[in-house]
C-alpha positions in Angstrom: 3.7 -5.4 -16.0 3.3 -7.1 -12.6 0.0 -8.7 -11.0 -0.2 -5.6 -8.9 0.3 -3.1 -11.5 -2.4 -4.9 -13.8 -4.8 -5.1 -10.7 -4.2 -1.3 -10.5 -5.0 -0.7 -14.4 -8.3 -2.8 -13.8 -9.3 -1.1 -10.6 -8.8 2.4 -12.3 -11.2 1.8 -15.5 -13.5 0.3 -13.0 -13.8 2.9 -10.1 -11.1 5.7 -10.8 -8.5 7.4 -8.3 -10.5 8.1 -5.6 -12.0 4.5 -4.8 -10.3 2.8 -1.7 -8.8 -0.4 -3.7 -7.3 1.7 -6.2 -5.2 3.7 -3.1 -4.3 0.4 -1.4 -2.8 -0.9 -4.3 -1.0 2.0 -4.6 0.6 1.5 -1.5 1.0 -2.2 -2.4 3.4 -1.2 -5.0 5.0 1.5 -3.7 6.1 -0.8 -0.7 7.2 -3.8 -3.3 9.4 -0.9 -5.3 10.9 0.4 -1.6 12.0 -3.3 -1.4 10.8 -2.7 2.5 9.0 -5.7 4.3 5.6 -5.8 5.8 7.4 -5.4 9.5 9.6 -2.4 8.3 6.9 -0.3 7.0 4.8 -1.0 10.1 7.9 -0.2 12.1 8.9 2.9 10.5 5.8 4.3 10.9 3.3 3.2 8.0 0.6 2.7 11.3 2.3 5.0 14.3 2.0 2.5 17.6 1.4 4.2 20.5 4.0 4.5 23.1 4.1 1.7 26.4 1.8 2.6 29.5 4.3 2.4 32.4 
């Protein structure tokens, strides 16, 4: 089991599925499994940019 996967397990015992941590580290290794970088999930549309101001 990984750092993140442990970190998960902790987190859940501690504050169940609902707490904030325990979604972000769900992301984490969702993201990590995709085999996507940081840039290409904010690219693709993880955080929507908004569109230039001409």
């Amino acid at each position: 089991m990984s750092t993140l996967e442990q970190e998960l397990a902790e987190e859940l015992q501690e504050h169940g599925e609902d707490d904030f941590v325990v979604k972000q580290l769900r992301r984490q290794i969702a993201a990590k499994n995709s085999g996507q970088s940081a840039f290409d999930l904010y690219v693709t549309g993880a955080v929507k940019k908004a569109p230039p101001q001409s």
